[in-house]
C-alpha positions as CSV (number, residue, x, y, z in Angstrom):
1,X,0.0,0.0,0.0
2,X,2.9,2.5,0.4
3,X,5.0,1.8,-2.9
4,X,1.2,2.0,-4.3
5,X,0.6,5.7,-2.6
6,X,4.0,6.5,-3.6
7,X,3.2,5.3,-7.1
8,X,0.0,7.9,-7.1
9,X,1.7,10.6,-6.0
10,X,4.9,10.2,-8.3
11,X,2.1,10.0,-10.9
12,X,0.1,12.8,-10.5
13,X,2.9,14.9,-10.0
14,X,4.4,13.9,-13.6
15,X,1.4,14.7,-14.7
16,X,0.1,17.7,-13.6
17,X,4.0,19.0,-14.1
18,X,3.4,18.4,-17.7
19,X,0.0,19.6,-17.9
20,X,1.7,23.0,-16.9
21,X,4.3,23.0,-19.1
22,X,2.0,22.5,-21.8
23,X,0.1,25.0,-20.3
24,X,3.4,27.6,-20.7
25,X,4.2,26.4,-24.2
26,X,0.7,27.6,-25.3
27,X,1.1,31.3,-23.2
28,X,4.5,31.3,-25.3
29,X,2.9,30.9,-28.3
30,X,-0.3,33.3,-27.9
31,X,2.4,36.0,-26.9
32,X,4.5,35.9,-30.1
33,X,1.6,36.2,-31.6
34,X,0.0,39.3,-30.1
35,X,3.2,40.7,-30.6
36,X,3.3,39.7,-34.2
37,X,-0.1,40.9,-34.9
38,X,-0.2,44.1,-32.6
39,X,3.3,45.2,-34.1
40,X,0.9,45.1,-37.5
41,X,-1.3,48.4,-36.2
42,X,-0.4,51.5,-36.7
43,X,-0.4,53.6,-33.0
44,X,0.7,52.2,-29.6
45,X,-3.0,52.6,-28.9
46,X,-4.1,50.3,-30.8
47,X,-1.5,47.9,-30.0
48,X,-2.2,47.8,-26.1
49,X,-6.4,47.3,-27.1
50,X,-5.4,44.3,-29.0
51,X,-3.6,43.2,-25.7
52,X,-6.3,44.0,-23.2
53,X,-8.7,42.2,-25.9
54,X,-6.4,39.0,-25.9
55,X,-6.5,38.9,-21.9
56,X,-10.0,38.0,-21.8
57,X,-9.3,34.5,-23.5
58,X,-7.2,33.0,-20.7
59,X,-6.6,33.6,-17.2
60,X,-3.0,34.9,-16.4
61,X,-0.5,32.2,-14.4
62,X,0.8,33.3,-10.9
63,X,4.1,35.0,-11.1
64,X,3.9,34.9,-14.9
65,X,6.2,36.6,-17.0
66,X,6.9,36.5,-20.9
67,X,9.3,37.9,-22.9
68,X,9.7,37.8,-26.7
69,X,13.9,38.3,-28.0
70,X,14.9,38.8,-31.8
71,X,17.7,37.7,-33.0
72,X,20.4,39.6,-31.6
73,X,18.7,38.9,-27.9
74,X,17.3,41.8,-27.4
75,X,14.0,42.1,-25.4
76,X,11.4,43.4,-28.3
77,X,8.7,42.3,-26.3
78,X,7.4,41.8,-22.7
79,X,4.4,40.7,-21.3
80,X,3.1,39.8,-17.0
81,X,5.4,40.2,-14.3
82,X,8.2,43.0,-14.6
83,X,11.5,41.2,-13.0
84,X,14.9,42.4,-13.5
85,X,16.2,39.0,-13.5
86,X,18.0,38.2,-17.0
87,X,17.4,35.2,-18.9
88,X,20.5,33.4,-19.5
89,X,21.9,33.3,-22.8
90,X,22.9,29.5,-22.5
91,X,19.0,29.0,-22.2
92,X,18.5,31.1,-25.2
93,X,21.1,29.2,-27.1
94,X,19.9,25.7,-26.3
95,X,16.2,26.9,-27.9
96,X,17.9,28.4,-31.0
97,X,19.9,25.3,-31.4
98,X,16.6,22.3,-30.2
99,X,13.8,24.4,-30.8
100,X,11.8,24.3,-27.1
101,X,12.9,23.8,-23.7
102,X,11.9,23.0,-20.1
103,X,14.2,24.2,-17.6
104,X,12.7,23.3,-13.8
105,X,12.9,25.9,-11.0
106,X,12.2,25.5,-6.9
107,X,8.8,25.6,-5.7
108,X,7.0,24.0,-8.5
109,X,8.3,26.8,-11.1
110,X,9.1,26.6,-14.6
111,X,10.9,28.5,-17.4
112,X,10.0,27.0,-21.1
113,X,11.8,28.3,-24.4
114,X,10.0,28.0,-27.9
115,X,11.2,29.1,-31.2
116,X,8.8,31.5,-33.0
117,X,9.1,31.5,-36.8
118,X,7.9,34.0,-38.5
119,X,8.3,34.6,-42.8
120,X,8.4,38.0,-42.7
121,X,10.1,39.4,-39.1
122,X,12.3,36.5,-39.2
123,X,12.8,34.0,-35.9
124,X,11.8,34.9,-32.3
125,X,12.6,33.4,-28.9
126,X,9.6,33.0,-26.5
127,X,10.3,32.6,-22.9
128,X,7.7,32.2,-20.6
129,X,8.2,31.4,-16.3
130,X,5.3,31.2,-13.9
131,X,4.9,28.7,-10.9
132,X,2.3,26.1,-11.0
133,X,0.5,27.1,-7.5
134,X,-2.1,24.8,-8.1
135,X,-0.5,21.9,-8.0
136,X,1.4,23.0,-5.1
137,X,-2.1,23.0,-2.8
138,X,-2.7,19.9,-4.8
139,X,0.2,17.5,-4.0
140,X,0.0,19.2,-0.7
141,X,-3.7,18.2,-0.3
142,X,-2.8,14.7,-1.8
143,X,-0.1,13.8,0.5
144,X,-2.6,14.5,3.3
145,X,-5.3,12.2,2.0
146,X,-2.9,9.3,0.7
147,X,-1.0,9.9,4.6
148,X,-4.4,9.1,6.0
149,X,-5.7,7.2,4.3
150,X,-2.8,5.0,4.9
151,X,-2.9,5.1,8.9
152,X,-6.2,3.8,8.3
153,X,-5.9,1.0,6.0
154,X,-2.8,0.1,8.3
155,X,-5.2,-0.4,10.9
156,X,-7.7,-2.0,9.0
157,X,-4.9,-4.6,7.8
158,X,-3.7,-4.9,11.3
159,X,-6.7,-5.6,12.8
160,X,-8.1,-8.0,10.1
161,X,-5.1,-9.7,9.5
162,X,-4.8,-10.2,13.8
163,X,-8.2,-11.5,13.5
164,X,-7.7,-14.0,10.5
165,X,-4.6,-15.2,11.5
166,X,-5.9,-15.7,14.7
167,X,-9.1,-18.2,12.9
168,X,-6.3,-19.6,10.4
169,X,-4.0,-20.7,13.4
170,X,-6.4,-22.1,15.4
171,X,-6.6,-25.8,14.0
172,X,-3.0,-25.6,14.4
173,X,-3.3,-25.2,18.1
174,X,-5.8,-27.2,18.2
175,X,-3.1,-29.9,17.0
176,X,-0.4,-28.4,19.2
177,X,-2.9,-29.3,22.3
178,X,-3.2,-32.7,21.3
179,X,0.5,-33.7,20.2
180,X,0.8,-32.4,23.8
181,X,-1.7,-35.1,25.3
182,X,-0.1,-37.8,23.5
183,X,2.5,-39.4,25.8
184,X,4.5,-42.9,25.2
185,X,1.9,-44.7,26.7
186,X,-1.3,-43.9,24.4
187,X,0.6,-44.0,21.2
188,X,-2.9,-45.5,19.7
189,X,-4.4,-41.5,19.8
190,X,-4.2,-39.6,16.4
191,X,-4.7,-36.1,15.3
192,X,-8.3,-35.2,14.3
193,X,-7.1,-32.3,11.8
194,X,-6.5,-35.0,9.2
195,X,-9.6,-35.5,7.1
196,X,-9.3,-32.1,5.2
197,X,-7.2,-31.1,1.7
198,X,-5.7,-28.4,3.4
199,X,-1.5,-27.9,4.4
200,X,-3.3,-28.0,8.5
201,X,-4.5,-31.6,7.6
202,X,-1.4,-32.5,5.1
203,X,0.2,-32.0,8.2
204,X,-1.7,-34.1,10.8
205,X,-2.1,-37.2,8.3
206,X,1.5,-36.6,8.4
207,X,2.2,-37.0,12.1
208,X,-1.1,-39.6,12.3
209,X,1.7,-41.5,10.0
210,X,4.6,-40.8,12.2
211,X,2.8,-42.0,14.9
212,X,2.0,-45.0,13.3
213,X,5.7,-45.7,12.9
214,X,6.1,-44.8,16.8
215,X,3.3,-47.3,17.5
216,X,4.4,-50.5,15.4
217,X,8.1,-49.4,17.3
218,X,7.6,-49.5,20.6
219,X,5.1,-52.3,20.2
220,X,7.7,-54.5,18.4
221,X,10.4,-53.1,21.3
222,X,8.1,-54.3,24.2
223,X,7.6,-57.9,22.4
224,X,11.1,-57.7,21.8
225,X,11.8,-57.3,25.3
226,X,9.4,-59.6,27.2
227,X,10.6,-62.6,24.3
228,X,14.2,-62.0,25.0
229,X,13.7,-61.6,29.3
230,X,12.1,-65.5,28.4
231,X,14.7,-66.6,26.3
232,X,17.0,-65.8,28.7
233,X,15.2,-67.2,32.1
234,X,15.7,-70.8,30.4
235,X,19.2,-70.5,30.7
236,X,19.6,-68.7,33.8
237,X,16.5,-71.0,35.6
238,X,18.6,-74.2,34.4
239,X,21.8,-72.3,35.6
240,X,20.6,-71.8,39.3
241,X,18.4,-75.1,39.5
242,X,21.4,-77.4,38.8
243,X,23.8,-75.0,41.1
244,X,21.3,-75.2,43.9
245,X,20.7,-78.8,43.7
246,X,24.7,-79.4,43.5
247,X,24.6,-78.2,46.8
248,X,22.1,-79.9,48.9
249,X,24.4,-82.5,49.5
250,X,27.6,-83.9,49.1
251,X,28.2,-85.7,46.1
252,X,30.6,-87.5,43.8
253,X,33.3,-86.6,41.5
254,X,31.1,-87.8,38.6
255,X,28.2,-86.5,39.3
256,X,29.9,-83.1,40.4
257,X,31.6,-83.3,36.7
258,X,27.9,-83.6,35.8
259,X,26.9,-80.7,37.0
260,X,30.0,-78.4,36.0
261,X,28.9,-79.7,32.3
262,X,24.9,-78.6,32.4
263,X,25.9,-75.3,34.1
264,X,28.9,-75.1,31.0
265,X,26.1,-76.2,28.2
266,X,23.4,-73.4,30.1
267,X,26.5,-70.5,30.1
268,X,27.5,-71.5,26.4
269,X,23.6,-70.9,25.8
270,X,23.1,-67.8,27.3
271,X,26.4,-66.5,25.9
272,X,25.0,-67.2,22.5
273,X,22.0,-65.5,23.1
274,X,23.4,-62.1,24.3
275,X,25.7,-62.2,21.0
276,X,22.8,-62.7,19.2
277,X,21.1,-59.7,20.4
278,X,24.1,-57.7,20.5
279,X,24.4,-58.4,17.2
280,X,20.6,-57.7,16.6
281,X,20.8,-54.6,18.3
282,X,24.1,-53.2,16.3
283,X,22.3,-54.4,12.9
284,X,19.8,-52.2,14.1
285,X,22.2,-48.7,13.9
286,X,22.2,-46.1,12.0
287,X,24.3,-47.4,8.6
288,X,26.2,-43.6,8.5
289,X,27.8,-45.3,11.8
290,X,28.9,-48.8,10.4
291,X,31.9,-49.1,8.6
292,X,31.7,-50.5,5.4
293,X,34.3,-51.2,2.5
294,X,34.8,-54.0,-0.3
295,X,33.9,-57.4,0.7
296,X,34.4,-60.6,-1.7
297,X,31.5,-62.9,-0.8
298,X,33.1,-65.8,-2.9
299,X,36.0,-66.0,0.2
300,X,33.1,-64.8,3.2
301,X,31.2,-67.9,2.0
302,X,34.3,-70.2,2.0
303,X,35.2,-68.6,5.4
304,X,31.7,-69.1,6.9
305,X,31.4,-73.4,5.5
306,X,34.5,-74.1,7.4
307,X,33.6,-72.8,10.4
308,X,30.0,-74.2,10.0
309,X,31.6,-77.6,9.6
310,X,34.0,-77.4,12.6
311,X,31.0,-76.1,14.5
312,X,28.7,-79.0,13.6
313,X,31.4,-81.7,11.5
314,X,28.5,-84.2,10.8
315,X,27.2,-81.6,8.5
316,X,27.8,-81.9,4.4
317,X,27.4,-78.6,3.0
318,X,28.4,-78.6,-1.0
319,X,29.4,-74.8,-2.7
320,X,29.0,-73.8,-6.1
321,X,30.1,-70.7,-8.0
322,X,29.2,-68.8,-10.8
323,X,30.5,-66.7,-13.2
324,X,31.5,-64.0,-11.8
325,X,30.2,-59.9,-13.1
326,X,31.9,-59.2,-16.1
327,X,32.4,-55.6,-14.9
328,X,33.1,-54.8,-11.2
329,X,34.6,-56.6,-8.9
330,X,34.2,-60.5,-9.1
331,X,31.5,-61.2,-6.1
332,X,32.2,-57.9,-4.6
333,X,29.7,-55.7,-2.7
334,X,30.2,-52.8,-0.1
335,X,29.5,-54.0,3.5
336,X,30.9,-54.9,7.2
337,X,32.6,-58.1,6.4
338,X,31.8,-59.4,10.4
339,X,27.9,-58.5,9.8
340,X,27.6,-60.4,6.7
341,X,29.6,-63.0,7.9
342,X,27.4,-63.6,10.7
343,X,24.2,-63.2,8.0
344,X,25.8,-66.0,6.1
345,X,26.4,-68.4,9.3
346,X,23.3,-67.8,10.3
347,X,21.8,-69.0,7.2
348,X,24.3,-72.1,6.8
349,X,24.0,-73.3,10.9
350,X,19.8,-73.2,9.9
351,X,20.3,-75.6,7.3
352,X,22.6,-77.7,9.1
353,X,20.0,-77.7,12.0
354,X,17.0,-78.0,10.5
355,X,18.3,-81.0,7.7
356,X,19.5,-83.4,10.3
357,X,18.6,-87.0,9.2
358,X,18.5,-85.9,5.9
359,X,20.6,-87.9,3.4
360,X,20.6,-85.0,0.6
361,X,23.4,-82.3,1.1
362,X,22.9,-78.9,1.5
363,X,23.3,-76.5,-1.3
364,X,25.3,-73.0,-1.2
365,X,25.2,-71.5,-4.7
366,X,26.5,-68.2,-5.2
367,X,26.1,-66.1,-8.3
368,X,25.6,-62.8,-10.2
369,X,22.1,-62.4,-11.1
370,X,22.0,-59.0,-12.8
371,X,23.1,-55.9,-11.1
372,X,22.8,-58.6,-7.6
373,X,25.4,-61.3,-6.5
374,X,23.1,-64.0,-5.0
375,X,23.5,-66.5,-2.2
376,X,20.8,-69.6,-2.2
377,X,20.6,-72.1,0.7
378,X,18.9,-75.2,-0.5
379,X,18.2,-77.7,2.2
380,X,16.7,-81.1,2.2
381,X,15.0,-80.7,5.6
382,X,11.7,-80.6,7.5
383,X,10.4,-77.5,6.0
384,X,7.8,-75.0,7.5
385,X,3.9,-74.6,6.9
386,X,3.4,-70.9,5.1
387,X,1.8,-69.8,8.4
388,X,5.3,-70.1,9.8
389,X,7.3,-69.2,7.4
390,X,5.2,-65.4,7.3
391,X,6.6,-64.9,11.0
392,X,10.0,-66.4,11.0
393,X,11.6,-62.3,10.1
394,X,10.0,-62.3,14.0
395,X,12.6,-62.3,16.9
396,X,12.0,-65.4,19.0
397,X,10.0,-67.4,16.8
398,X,10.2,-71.0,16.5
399,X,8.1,-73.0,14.1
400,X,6.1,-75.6,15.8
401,X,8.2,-78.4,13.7
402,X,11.4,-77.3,15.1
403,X,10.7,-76.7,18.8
404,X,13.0,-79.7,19.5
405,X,16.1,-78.4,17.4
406,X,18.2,-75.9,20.2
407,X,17.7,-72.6,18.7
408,X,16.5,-68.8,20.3
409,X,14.4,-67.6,17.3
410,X,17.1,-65.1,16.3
411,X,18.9,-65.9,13.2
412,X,16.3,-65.1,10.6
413,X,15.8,-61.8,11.9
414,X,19.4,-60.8,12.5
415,X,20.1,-61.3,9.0
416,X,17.0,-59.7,7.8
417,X,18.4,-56.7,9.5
418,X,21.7,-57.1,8.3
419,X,20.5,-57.2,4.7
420,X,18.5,-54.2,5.5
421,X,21.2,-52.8,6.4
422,X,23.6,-53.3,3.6
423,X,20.7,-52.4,1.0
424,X,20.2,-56.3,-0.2
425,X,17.6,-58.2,0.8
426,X,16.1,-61.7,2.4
427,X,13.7,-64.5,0.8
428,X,12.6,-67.6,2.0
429,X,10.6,-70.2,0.2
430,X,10.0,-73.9,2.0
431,X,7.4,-76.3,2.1
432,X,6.7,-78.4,4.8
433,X,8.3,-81.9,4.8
434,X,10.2,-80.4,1.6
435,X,12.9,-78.5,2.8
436,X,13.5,-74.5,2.8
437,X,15.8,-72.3,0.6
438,X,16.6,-69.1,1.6
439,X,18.1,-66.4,-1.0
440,X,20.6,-63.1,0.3
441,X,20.6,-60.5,-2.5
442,X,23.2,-57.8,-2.2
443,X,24.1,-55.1,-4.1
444,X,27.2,-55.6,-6.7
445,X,29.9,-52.9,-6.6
446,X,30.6,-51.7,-9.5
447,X,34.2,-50.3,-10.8
């Protein structure tokens, strides 16, 4: 609204300044012609009721003065206001030489020049100066009303847009009051802002969705939690119950040798399990925080088969190998060589544990499928129903035809995570009473 007012005022003043100089020009020109025509009469009488005749057709300019000069300069002709102030022969010169000029004085006054041609006297130089007084009570008047009425429409705009913003904002606190209710322990609330097409409800169906995340989080870290305090009271129960029964009386070296062994087997047990969720819990991290660099799965998998077989010897475990990427490195992907080594025991130990009895050996095939180098575990075993195999990516869960093989429910899901976090990804196909083969799919590096 100010550049506006500015933009009026600027405006009218250009205007109305060139209204007046136009207003000059035309003064100039009636002049040089009364002087013209009333030099035509006879008597000085004559002459001055022509003048007085010509008066009555316009009104006469404040502090106007005109003055007609021939061509030597000289004053031949003078009409308005008597000053003693000479016109400067530079001004004179510049309308000889462009015809008309504008020359711009303090106060809203002008001086204009105009070249008077004339067949018979020759050429004339007209130069009129008046001040446009109008326009000074004008602008002056202008600049009032625009100054006023921009005090008012300030505090129109203020008060409006107070009172707007103020019906605008108010779904927002109304949202700001309720993410304020929600505490950990009602993550199931959600914003009611969210069923609208505005940027209020873009926003709530954007935080309904966080909060989803939130939900499904601390829900999968409380099941995490009460599965793993379990897994870990079997252990510890068998720990103290042998320990306690040790000591009720005295007993033999054999039997003592007994005990030492159980409470060795329960510690080897629950030392397992806490690797396995410290691993669980670092495959979880941020991956900026993991280091990671060029590992050669071809020599990971050869690495993880024989310490699978000096782990469990009875186990037959045959590799096979591709052709490698004809451009990158052969079998190479960027990773933590000690995660994905664990992701690749994981997956070989399930085979072995899950095909015992079976006569068929287990297959490791590793190839490049694409942009992907490919791992796929075959095994001959027992299988799982499709029911179980939806949840085995679930820390803690055993299939109900495994419960009798030694196992925490872990190994699935860790390497889930650590494909997750490598970019690659986990499958698992099985049928029950026909075996299971899983498939890791990582990322090839490139050159």
């Amino acid at each position: 609204m100010l550049l506006f007012s500015l933009a009026i005022y600027f405006f009218t003043y250009q205007s109305r300044r060139n209204y007046f100089t136009d207003n000059l020009f035309a003064r100039a020109r009636i002049v040089a012609h009364v002087y013209l025509d009333g030099t035509n009469r006879g008597d000085d009488a004559s002459r001055a009721s022509y003048r007085r005749y010509l008066r009555q057709f316009y009104r006469t300019l404040p502090a106007e003065e005109v003055r007609v000069y021939d061509a030597s300069n000289r004053v031949v002709f003078r009409e308005g206001q008597q000053t003693r102030q000479p016109v400067p022969g530079s001004l004179l010169a510049a309308v000889r030489e462009a015809g008309r000029t504008v020359e711009l004085r303090p106060n809203h006054g002008q001086t204009v020049g105009l070249l008077y041609r004339d067949a018979r006297r020759g050429d004339f130089v007209v130069v009129a100066s008046s001040v446009d007084a109008d326009s000074q009570v004008e602008q002056r008047t202008l600049r009032k009303i625009l100054a006023g009425g921009l005090l008012i429409i300030f505090g129109i705009v203020g008060i409006g847009g107070w009172f707007f913003a103020r019906q605008a904002l108010r779904p927002m606190q109304r949202i700001v009051q309720e993410v304020d209710s929600i505490t950990a322990s009602d993550l199931h609330r959600r914003l009611s802002q969210s069923d609208g097409q505005d940027e209020v409800s873009h926003l709530a169906q954007r935080f309904n969705s966080l909060l989803d995340r939130l939900e499904t989080a601390f829900a999968g870290q409380r099941t995490f939690v009460r599965d793993a305090s379990h897994e870990l009271r079997t252990p510890l129960t068998a720990l103290i119950g042998e320990l306690e029964v040790a000591l009720l009386q005295e007993r033999s070296l054999t039997e003592y040798r007994r005990v030492l062994q159980s409470t060795l087997d329960a510690a080897r047990m629950l030392t397992a399990l806490t690797n396995g969720l410290l691993q669980i819990a670092r495959a979880s991290d941020d991956p900026s925080q993991v280091p990671l660099g060029l590992v050669r799965l071809d020599e990971l998998l050869l690495q993880a088969h024989e310490e699978v077989l000096r782990r469990q010897p009875t186990c037959r475990i045959d590799l096979e190998f591709g052709e490698p990427a004809a451009h990158g490195e052969a079998f190479g992907v960027r990773g933590n060589e000690p995660l994905l080594l664990s992701a690749i025991l994981n997956v070989l130990e399930n085979a072995c544990k899950f095909s015992q009895g079976s006569q068929q050996p287990i297959m490791a095939t590793l190839a490049c499928v694409g942009k992907q180098v490919q791992l796929h575990v075959r095994d001959e075993g027992v299988g799982m129903s499709e029911a179980d195999r939806l949840q085995v990516f679930v820390p803690f869960f055993r299939a109900d035809a495994v419960r009798n093989v030694p196992g925490h429910g872990i190994g699935l899901p860790l390497t889930a995570k650590i494909m997750a976090l490598h970019g690659g990804n986990i499958r698992v196909e099985s049928e029950l009473g026909s075996g299971t083969k899983v498939t890791l799919a990582l990322p090839l590096l490139r050159e």
